[in-house]
C-alpha positions as CSV (number, residue, x, y, z in Angstrom):
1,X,0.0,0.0,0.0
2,X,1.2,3.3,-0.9
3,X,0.2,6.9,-1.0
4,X,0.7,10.7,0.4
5,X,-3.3,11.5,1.0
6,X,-2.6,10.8,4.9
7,X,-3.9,7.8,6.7
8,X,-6.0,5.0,5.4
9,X,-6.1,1.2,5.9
10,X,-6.4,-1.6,4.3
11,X,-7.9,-5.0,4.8
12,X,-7.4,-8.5,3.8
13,X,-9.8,-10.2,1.8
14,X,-10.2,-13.1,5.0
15,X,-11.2,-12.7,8.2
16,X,-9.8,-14.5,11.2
17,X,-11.8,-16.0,13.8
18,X,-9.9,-18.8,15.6
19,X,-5.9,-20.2,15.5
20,X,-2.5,-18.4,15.1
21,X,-2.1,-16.1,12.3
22,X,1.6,-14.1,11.4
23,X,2.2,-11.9,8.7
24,X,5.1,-9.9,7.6
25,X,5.7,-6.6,5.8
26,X,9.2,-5.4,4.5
27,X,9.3,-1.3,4.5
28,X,10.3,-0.4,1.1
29,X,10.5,3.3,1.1
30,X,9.2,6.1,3.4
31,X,9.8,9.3,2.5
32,X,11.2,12.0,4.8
33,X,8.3,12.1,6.8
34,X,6.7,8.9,6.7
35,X,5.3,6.4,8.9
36,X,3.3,3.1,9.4
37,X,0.9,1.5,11.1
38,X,0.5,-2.4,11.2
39,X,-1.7,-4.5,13.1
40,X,-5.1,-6.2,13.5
41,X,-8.0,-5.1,13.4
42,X,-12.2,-6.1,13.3
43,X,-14.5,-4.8,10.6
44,X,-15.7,-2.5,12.6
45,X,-12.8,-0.4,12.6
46,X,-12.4,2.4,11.2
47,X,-11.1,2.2,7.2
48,X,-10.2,6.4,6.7
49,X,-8.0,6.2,9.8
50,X,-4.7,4.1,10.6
51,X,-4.9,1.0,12.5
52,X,-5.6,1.5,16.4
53,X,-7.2,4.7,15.7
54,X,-10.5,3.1,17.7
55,X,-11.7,0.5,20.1
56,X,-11.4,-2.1,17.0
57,X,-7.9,-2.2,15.5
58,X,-4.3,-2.9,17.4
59,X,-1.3,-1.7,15.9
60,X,2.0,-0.5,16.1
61,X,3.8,2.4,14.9
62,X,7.2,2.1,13.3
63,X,8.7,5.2,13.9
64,X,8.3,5.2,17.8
65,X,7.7,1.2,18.3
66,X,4.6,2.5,20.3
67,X,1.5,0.3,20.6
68,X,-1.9,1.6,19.7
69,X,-5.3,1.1,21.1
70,X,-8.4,3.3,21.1
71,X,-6.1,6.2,19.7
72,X,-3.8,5.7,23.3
73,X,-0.1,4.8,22.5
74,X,2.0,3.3,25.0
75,X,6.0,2.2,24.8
76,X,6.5,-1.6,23.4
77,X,9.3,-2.0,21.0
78,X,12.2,-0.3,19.6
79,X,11.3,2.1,16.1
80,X,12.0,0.7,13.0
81,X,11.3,3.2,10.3
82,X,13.8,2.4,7.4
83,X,13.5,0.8,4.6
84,X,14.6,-2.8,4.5
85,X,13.3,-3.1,7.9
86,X,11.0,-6.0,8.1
87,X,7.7,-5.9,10.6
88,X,6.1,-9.3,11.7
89,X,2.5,-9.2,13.0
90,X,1.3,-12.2,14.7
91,X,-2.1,-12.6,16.9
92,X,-3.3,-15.9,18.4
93,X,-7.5,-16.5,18.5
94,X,-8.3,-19.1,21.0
95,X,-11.8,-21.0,19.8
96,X,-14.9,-19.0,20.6
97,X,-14.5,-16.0,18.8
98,X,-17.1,-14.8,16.5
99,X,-16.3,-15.4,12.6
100,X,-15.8,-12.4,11.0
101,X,-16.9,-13.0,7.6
102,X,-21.1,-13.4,6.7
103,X,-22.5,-16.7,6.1
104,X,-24.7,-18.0,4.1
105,X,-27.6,-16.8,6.0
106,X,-26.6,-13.2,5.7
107,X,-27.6,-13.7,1.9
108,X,-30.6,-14.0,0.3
109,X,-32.1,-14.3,-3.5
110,X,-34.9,-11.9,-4.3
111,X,-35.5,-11.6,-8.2
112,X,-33.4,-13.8,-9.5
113,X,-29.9,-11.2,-7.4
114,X,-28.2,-11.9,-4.5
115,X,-28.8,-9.5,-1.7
116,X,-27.3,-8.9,2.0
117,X,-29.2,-9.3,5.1
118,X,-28.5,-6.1,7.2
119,X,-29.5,-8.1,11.1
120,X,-27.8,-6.1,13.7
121,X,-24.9,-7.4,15.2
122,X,-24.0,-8.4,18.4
123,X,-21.9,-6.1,20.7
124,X,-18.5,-6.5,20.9
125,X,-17.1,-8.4,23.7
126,X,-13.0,-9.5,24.4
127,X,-12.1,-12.5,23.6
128,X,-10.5,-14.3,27.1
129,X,-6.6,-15.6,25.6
130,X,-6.2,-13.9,22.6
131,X,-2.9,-12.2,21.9
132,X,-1.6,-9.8,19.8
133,X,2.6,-9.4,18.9
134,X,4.9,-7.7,16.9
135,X,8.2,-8.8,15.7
136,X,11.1,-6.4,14.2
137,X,14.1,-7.7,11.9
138,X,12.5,-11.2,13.3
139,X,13.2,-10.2,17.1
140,X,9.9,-11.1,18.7
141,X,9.2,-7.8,20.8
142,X,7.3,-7.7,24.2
143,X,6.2,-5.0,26.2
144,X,8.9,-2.8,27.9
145,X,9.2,-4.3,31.6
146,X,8.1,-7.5,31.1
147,X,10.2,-10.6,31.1
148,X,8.3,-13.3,29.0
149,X,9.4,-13.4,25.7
150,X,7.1,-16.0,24.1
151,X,4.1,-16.2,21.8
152,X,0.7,-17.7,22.8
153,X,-1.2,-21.0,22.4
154,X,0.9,-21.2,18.7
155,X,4.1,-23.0,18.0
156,X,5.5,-26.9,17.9
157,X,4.3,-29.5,20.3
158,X,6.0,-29.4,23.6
159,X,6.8,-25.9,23.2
């Protein structure tokens, strides 16, 4: 992704509901001024804003290595905001979560076209064991102060 009109997002064409999902980015180019944004996020979150802005999206900023929820930033990781750097982004969904993508319920034929069910969803809720990391240059990073260094629920048997 790649632009100057300020922040957006973007969003993968699958949703994640349950298991251990990773994902890397290599920054190319920045610009003098640049910066990024990479996490997760629900649908609900807002697409005209970078990733954390609300109460649906997690991310991390490379230029300070702060963490960002609900538009607060806290310290996490080191910065990493030149090119060649490479970003992992990892989270770990334990089973119960809602799916994120519509069914085949949410769809219905009417006239021979395909049309969406608009039901009201759900409020959000947390999901109890889920977690969210961040690795730079393949370091796995961990909040500043605390001393476990190890990813979630995801990883080889008798790990």
């Amino acid at each position: 992704m790649s632009g100057t009109g300020g922040y957006a997002s973007s969003r993968a064409s699958h949703g994640a509901a349950a298991g251990c999902f990773y994902w890397e980015c290599t920054l190319l180019t920045l610009g003098p001024s640049g910066g990024v944004r990479l996490g997760w996020s629900t649908r609900r979150a807002e697409l005209q804003a970078p990733v954390g802005y609300d109460a649906h999206g997690f991310g991390l900023r490379t230029g300070s290595g702060e963490k960002v929820h609900a538009a607060r930033r806290r310290p996490y990781a080191a910065a990493c905001a030149k090119p060649g750097c490479v970003i992992g982004v990892y989270i770990y969904l334990p089973p119960g979560g809602r799916p994120l993508e519509r069914g085949r319920g949410d769809v219905v034929m009417w006239k021979g076209e395909p049309y969406l069910v608009d039901r009201p969803e759900a409020p959000a809720r947390p999901l109890v064991g889920a977690a969210i990391g961040f690795s730079i240059n393949g370091d796995f990073q961990v909040s500043r102060g605390k001393r476990r260094r190890e990813k979630r629920g995801c990883g080889r048997e008798g790990d």
